[in-house]
ChimeraX commands (.cxc) that place a marker at each C-alpha (Angstrom):
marker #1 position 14.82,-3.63,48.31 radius 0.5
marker #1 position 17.30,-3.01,45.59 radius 0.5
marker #1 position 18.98,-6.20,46.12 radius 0.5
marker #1 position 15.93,-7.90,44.81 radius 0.5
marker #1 position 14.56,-9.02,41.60 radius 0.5
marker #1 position 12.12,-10.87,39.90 radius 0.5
marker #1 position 13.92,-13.72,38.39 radius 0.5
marker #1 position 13.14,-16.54,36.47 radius 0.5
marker #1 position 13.59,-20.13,37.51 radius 0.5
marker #1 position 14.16,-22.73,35.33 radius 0.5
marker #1 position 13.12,-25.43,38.07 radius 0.5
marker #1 position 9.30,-24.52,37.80 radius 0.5
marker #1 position 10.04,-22.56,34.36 radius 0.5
marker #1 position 8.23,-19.04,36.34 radius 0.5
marker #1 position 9.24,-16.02,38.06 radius 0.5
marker #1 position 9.37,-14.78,41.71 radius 0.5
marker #1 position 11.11,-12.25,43.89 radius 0.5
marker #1 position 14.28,-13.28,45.07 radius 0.5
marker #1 position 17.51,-11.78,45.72 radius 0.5
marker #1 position 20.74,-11.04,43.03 radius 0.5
marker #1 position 22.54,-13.63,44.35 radius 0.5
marker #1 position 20.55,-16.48,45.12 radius 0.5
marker #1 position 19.21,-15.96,41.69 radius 0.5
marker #1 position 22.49,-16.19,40.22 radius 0.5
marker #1 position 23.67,-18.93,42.25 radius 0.5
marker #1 position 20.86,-21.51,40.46 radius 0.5
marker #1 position 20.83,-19.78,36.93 radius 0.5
marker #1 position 22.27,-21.59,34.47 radius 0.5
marker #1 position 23.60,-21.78,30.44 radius 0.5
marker #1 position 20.16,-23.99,29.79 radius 0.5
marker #1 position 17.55,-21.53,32.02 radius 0.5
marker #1 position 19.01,-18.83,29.30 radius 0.5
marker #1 position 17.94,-20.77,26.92 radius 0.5
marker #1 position 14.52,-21.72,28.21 radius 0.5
marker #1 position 13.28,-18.25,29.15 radius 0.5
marker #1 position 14.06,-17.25,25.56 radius 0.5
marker #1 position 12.50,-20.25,24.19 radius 0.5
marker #1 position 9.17,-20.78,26.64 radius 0.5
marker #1 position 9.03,-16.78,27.37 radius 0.5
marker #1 position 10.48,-14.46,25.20 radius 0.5
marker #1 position 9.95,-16.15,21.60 radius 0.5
marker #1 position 6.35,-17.55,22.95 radius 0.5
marker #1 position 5.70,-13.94,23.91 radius 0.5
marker #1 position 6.78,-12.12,20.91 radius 0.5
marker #1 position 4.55,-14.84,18.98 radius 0.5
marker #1 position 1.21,-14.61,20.65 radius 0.5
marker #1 position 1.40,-10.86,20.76 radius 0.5
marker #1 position 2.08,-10.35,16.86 radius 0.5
marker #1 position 0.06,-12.85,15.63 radius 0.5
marker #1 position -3.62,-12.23,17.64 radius 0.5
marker #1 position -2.49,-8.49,16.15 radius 0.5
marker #1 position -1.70,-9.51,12.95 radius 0.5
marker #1 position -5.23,-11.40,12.93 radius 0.5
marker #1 position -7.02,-8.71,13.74 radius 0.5
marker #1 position -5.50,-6.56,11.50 radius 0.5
marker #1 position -6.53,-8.43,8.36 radius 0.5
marker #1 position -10.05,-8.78,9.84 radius 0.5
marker #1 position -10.69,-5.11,10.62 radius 0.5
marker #1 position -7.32,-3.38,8.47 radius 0.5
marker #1 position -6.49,-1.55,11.77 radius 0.5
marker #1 position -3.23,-1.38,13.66 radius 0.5
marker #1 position -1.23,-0.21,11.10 radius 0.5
marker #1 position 1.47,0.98,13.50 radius 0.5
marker #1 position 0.55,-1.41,15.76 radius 0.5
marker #1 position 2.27,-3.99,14.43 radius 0.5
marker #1 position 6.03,-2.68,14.15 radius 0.5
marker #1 position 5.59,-1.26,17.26 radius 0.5
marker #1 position 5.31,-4.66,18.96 radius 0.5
marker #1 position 8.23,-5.70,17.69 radius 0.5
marker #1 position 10.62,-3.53,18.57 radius 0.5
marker #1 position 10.55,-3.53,22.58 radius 0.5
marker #1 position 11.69,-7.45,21.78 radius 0.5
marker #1 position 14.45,-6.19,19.74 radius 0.5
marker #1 position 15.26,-3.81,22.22 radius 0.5
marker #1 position 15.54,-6.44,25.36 radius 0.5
marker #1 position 17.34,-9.01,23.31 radius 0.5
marker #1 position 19.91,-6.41,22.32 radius 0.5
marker #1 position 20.04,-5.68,25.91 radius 0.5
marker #1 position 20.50,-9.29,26.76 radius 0.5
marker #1 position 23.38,-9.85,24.07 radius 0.5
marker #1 position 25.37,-7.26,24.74 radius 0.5
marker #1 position 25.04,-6.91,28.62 radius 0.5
marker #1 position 23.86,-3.54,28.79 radius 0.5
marker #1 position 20.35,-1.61,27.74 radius 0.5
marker #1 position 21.11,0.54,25.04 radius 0.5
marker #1 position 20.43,1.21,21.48 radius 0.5
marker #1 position 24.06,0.13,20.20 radius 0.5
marker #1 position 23.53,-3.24,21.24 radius 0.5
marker #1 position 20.06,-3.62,20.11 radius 0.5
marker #1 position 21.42,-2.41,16.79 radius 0.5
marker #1 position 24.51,-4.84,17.14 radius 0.5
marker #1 position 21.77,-7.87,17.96 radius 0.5
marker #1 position 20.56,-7.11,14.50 radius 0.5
marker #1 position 23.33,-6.86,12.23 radius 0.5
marker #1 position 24.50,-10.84,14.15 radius 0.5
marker #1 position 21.58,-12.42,13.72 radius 0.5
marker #1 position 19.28,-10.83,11.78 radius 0.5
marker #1 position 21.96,-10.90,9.46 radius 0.5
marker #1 position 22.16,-14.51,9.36 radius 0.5
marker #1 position 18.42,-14.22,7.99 radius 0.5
marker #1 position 19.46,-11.97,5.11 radius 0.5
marker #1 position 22.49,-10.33,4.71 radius 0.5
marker #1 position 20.66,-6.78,3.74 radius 0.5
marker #1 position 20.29,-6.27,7.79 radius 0.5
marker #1 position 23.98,-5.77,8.10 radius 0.5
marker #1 position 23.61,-2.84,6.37 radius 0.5
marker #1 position 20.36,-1.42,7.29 radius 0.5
marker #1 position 20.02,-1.98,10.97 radius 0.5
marker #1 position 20.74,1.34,11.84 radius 0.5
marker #1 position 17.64,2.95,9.45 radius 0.5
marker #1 position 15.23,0.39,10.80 radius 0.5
marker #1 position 16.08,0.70,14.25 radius 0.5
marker #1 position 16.37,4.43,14.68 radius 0.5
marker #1 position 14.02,5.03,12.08 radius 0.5
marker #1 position 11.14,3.31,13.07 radius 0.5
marker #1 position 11.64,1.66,16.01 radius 0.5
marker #1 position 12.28,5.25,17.65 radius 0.5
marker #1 position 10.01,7.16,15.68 radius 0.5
marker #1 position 7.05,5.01,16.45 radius 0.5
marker #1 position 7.94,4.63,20.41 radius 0.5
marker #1 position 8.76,8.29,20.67 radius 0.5
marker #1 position 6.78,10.41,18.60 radius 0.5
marker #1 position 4.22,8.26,16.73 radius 0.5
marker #1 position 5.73,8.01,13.31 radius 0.5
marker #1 position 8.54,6.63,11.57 radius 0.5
marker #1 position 11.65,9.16,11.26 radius 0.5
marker #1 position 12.67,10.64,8.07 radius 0.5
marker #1 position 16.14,11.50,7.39 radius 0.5
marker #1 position 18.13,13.96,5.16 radius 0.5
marker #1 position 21.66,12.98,4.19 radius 0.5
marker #1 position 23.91,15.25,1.85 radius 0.5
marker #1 position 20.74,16.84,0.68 radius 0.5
marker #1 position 18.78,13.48,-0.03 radius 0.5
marker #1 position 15.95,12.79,1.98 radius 0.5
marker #1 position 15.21,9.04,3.31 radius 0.5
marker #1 position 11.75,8.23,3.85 radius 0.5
marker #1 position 9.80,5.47,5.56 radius 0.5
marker #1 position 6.60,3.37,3.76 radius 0.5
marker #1 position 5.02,0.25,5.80 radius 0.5
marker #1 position 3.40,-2.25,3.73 radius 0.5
marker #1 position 1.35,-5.24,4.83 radius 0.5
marker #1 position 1.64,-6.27,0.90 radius 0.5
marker #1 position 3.72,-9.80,1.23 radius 0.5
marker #1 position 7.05,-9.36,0.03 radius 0.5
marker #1 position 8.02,-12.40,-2.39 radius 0.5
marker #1 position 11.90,-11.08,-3.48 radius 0.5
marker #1 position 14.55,-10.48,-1.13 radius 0.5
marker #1 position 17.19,-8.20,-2.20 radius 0.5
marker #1 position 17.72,-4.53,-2.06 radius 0.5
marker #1 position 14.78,-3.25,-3.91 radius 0.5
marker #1 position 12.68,-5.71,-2.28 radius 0.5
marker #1 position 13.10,-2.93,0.97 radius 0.5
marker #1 position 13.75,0.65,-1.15 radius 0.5
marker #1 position 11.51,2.33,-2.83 radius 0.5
marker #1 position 12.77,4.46,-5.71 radius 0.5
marker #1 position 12.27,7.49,-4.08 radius 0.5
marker #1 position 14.71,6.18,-1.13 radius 0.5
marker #1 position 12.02,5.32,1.57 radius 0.5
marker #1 position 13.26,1.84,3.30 radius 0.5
marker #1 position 9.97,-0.41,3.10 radius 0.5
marker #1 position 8.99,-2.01,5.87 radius 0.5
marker #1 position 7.06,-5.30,5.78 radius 0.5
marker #1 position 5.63,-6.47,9.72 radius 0.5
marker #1 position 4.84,-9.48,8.90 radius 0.5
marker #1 position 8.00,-10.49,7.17 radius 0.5
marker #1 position 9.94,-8.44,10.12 radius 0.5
marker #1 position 8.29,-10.50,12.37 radius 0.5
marker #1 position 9.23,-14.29,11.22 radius 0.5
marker #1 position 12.96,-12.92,10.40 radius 0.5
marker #1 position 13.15,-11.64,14.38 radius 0.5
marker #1 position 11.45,-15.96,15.08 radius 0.5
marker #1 position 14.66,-16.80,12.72 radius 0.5
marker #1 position 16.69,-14.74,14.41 radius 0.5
marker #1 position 16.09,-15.63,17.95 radius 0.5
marker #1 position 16.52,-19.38,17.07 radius 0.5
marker #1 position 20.78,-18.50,16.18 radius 0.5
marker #1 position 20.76,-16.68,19.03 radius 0.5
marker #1 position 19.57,-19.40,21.50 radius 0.5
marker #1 position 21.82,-22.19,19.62 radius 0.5
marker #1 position 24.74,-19.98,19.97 radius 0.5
marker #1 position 24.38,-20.33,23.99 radius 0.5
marker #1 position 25.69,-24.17,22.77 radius 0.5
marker #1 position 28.76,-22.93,20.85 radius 0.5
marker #1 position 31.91,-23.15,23.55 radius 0.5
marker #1 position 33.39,-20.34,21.68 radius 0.5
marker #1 position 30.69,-17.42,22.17 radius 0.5
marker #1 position 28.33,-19.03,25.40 radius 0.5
marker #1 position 30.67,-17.92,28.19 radius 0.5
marker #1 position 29.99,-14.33,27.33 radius 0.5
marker #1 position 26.88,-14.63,25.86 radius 0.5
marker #1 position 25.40,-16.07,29.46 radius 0.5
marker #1 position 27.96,-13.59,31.40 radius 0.5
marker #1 position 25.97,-10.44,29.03 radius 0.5
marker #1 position 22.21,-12.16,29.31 radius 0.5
marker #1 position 23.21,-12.67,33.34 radius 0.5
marker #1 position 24.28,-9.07,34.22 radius 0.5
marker #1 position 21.21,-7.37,31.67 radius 0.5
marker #1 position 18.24,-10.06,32.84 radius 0.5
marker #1 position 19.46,-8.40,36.42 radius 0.5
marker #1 position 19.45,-4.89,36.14 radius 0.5
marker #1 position 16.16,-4.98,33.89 radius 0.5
marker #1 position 14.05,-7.35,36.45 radius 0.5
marker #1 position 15.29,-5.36,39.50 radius 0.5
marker #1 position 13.14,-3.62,42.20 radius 0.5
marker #1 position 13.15,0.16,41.61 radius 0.5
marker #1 position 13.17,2.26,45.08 radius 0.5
marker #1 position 11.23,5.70,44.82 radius 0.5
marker #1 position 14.66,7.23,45.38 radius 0.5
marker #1 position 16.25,5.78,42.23 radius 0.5
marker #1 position 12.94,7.77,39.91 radius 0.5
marker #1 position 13.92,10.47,38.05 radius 0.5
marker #1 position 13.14,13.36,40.48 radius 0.5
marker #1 position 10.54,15.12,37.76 radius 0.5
marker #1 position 8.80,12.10,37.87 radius 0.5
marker #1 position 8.85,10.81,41.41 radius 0.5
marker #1 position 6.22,13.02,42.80 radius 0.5
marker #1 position 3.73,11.51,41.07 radius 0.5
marker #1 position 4.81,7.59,41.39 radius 0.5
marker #1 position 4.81,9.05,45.26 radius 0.5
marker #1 position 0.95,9.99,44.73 radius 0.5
marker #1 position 0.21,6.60,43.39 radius 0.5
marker #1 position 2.07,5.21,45.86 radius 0.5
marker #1 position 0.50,6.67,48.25 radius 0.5
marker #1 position -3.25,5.82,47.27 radius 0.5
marker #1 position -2.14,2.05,46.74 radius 0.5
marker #1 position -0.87,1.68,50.51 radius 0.5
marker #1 position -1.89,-1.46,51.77 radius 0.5
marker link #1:1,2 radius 0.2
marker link #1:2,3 radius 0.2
marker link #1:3,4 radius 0.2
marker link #1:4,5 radius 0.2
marker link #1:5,6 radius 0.2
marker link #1:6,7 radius 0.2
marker link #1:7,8 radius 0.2
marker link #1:8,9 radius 0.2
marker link #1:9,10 radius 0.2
marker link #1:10,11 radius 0.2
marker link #1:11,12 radius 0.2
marker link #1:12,13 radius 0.2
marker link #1:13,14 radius 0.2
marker link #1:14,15 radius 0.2
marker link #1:15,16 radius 0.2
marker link #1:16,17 radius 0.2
marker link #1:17,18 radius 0.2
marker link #1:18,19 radius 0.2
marker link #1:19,20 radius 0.2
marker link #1:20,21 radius 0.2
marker link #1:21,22 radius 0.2
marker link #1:22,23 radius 0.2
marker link #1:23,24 radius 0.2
marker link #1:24,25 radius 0.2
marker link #1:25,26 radius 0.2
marker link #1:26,27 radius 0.2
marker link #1:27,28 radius 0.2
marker link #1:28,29 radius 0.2
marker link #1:29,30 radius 0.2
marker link #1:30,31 radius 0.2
marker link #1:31,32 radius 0.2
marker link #1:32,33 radius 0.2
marker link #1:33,34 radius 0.2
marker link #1:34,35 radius 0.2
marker link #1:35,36 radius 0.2
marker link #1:36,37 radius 0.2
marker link #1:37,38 radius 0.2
marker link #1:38,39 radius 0.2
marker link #1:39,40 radius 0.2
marker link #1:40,41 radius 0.2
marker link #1:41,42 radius 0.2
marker link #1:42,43 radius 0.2
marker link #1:43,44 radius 0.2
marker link #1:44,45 radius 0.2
marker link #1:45,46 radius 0.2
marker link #1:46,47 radius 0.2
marker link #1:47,48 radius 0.2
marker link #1:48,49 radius 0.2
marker link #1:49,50 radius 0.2
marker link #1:50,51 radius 0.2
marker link #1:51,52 radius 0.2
marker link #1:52,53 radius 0.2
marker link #1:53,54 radius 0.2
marker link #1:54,55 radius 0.2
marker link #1:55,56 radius 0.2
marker link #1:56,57 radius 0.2
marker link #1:57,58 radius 0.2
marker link #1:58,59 radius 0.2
marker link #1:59,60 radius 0.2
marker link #1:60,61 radius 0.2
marker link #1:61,62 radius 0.2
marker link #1:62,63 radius 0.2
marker link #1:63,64 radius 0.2
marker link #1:64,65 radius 0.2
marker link #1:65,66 radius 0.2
marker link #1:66,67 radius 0.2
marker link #1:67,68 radius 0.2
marker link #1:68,69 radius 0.2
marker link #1:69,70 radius 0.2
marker link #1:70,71 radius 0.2
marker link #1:71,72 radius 0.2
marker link #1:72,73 radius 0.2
marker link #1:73,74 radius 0.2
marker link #1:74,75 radius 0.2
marker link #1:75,76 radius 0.2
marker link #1:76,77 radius 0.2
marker link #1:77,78 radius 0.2
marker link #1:78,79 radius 0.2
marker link #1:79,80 radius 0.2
marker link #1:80,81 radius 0.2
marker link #1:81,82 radius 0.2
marker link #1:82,83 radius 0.2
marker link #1:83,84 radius 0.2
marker link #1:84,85 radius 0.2
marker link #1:85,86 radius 0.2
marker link #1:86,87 radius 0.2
marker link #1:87,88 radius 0.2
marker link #1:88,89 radius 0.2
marker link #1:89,90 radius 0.2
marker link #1:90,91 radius 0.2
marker link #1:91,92 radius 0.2
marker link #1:92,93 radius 0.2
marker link #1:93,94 radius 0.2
marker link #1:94,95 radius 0.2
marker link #1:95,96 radius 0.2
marker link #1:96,97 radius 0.2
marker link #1:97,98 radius 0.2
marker link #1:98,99 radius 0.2
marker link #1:99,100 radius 0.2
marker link #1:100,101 radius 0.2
marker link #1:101,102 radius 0.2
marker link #1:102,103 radius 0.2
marker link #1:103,104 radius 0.2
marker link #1:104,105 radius 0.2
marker link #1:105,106 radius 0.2
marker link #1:106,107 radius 0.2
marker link #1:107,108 radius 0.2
marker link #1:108,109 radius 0.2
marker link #1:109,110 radius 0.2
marker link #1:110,111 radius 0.2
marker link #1:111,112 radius 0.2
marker link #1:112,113 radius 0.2
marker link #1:113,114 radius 0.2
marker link #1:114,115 radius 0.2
marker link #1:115,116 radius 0.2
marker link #1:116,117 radius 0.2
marker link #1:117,118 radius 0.2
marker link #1:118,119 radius 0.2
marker link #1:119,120 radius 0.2
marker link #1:120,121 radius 0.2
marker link #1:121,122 radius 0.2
marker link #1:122,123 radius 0.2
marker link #1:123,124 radius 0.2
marker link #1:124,125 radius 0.2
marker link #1:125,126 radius 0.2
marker link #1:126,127 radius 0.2
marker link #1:127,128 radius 0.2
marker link #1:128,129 radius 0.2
marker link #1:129,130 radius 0.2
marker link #1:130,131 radius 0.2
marker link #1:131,132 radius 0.2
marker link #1:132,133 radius 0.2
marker link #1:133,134 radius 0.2
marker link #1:134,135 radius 0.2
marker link #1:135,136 radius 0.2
marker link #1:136,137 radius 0.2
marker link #1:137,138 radius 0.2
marker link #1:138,139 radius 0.2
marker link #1:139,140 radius 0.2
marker link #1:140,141 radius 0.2
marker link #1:141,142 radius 0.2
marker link #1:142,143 radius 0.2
marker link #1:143,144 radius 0.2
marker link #1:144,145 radius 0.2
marker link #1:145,146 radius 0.2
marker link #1:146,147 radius 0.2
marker link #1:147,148 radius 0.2
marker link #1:148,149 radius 0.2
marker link #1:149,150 radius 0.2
marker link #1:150,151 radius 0.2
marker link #1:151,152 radius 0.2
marker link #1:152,153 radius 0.2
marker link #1:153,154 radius 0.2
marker link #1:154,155 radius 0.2
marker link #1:155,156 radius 0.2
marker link #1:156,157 radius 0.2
marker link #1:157,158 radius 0.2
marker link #1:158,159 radius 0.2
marker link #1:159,160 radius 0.2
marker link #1:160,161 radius 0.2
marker link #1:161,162 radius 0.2
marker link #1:162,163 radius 0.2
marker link #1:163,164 radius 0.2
marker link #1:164,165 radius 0.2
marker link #1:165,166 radius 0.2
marker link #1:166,167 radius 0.2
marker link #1:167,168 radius 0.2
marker link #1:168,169 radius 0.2
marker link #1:169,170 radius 0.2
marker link #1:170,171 radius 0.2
marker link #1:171,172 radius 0.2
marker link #1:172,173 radius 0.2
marker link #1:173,174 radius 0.2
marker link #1:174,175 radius 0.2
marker link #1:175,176 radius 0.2
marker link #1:176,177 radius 0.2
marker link #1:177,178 radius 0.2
marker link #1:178,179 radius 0.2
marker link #1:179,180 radius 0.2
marker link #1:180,181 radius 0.2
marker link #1:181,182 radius 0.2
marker link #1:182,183 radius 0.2
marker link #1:183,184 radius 0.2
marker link #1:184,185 radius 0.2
marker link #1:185,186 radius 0.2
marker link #1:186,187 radius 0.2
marker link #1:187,188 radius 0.2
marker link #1:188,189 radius 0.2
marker link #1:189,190 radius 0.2
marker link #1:190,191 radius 0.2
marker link #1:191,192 radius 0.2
marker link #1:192,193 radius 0.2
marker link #1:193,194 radius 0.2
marker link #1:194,195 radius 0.2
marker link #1:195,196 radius 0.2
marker link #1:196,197 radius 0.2
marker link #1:197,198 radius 0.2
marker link #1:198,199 radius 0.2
marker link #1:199,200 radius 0.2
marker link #1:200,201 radius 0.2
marker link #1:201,202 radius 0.2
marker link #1:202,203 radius 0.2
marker link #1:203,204 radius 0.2
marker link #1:204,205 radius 0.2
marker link #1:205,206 radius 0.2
marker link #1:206,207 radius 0.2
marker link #1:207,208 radius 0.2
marker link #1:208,209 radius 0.2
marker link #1:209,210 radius 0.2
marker link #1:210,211 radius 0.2
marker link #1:211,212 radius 0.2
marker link #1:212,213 radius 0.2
marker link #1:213,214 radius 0.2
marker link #1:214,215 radius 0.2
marker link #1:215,216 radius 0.2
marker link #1:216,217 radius 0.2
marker link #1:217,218 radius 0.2
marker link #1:218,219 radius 0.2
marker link #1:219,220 radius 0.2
marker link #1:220,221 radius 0.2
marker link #1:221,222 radius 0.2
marker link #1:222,223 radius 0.2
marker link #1:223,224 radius 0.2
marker link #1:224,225 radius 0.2
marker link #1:225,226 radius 0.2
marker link #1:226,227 radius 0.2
view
């Protein structure tokens, strides 16, 4: 049914299957804001903090940690600029994390395709090489106490990252995003963006629409699942 998804209802503040339109007939400027307050930020909260925990219990999840950030990232940047791709995941960083500190105007681009892609696609950070300079990556669970420049570069050129400190900028971050759905100036196209993004990422996939080197095996499961 791929005029159906599973949308969220700020009535009962919960999901359920409905159709495109009758979801967007009831959605409204305040059920944006309460999915990204009750759901999203709650989410991305109790997922990096019971990991954060048990990382300084047992020192494991190094990669872990990042790596549960970035899918949030990823979504929001979806949901602010109407349309799931890296661009606008990049763009959702330089606006508001940018309002935490000003050094993620600048390197948005590094952290994003750097480790947010190296860590979802091939298990490591990236490094780069730029006019025959290389840029590196180092994560540190160390807590960062100066915020500037060399609080994130290393001499040698490797951009620092610091999950926990990642993690309560992204909190920070959210927060100007969801009280800029009150400023008459930006909401209309902020809700228009979060509207058309929250649809096409919570629709129902037909077998048809699967890449066709995958779909013979989502048939097979399929298949052994029929009910």
């Amino acid at each position: 049914m791929p005029n159906h998804i599973y949308g969220y209802f700020e009535d009962d503040d919960d999901f359920r299957p409905t159709t495109k339109k009758r979801w967007g007939n009831q959605f409204k400027i305040s059920g944006a804001k309460k999915y990204l307050e009750n759901h999203l930020l709650k989410s991305l909260e109790n997922d990096f903090k019971v990991a954060h925990r048990s990382f300084k219990r047992k020192n494991a999840g190094f990669f872990a940690l990042p790596r549960i950030i970035f899918p949030y990232i990823t979504f929001l940047g979806a949901l602010y600029g109407g349309e799931d791709k890296s661009s606008n995941a990049m763009e959702f960083m330089v606006e508001y994390l940018g309002r935490v500190d000003k050094v993620y105007k600048s390197l948005a681009g590094l952290i994003y395709i750097g480790y947010r892609h190296g860590l979802m696609h091939t298990n490591m950070p990236k490094l780069f090489v730029s006019n025959r300079r290389w840029y590196g990556w180092h994560i540190t669970h160390a807590p960062a106490t100066v915020r500037n420049r060399d609080d994130f570069l290393t001499r040698s050129g490797s951009l620092i990252m610091y999950p926990h400190l990642f993690y309560k900028d992204l909190c920070k971050a959210i927060k100007f995003y969801i009280s800029d759905f009150d400023d008459t100036n930006r909401q209309a196209l902020l809700f228009e963006n979060f509207k058309k993004s929250f649809i096409e990422m919570a629709k129902t996939q037909s077998v048809k629409e699967t890449p066709k080197d995958s779909r013979r095996f989502l048939k097979k499961s399929l298949r052994y699942l029929k009910y």
